[in-house]
Structures are given as C-alpha cells and as structure tokens.
C-alpha positions in Angstrom: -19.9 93.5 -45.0 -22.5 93.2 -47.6 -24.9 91.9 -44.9 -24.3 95.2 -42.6 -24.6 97.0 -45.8 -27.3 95.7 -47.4 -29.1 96.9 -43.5 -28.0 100.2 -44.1 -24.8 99.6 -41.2 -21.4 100.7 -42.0 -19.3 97.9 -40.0 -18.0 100.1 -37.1 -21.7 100.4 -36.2 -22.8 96.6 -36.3 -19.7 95.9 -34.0 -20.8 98.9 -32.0 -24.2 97.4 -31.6 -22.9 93.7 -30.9 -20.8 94.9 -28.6 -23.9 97.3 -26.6 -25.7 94.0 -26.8 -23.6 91.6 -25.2 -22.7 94.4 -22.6 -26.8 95.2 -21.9 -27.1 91.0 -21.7 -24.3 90.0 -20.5 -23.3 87.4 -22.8 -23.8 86.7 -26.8 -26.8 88.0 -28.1 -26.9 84.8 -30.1 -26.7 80.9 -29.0 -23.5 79.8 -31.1 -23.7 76.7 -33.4 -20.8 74.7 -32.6 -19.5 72.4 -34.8 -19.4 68.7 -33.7 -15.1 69.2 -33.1 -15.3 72.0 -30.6 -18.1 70.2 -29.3 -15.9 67.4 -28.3 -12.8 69.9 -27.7 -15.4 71.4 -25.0 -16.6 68.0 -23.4 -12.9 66.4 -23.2 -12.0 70.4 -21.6 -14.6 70.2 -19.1 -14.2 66.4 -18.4 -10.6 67.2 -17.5 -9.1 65.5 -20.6 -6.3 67.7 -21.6 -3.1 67.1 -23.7 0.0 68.8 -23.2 3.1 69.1 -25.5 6.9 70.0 -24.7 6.8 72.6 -27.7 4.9 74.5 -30.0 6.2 72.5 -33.3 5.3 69.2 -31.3 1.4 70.9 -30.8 1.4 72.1 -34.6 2.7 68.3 -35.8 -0.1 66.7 -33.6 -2.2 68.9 -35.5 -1.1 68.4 -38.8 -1.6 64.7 -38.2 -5.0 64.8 -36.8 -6.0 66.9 -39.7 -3.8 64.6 -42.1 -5.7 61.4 -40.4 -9.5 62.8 -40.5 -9.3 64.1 -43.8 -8.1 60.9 -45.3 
C-alpha cells in the first residue's frame, strides 16, 4: 500500500488499472518471476507428472514432509 500511495493511488485504483491492463493485453502486464519450486511444479504439470492422494490430510502430510525434508 505504501507503493500505491507513495504514486499518489489509493488501492482500489491500482487494482483498477491492473485489471484494465491485463484486460487491454490480454494477459499480465508483467512477466512473473517464478521461483525455482513452481518452476519444477510447472515442468512435472506439463510433462504429465502428477501425484494424487486419497485425502486432503494425506496431501497436507506429503506437504508437511516435503517442507520438513527441504528445510532440514
């Protein structure tokens, strides 16, 4: 908000404008910066790699671990 502020934007209008942008170019009007995880979430998606779980607390634990794991 400071950013927005500091550009003399209240926040309704910069979403207004980000949203008039994307419309007018149909698509971001800025190339995100993925980080090098949803990088490799992406590639494994689009080379059909996908993991599937018989509940959400069996997702959340697989989480939790791979978290657990790269963080250690």
């Amino acid at each position: 908000m400071k950013l927005f502020k500091s550009l003399g934007l209240e926040m309704t209008t910069a979403i207004t404008l980000f949203l008039k942008q994307s419309v007018a170019e149909q698509a971001l009007p800025f190339r995100p910066a993925w980080n090098p995880d949803t990088r490799q979430a992406m590639a494994e998606t689009e080379q059909g790699v996908e993991e599937t779980f018989e509940s959400v607390e069996a997702s959340e634990n697989q989480i939790n671990h791979d978290l657990k794991t790269k963080n250690d």
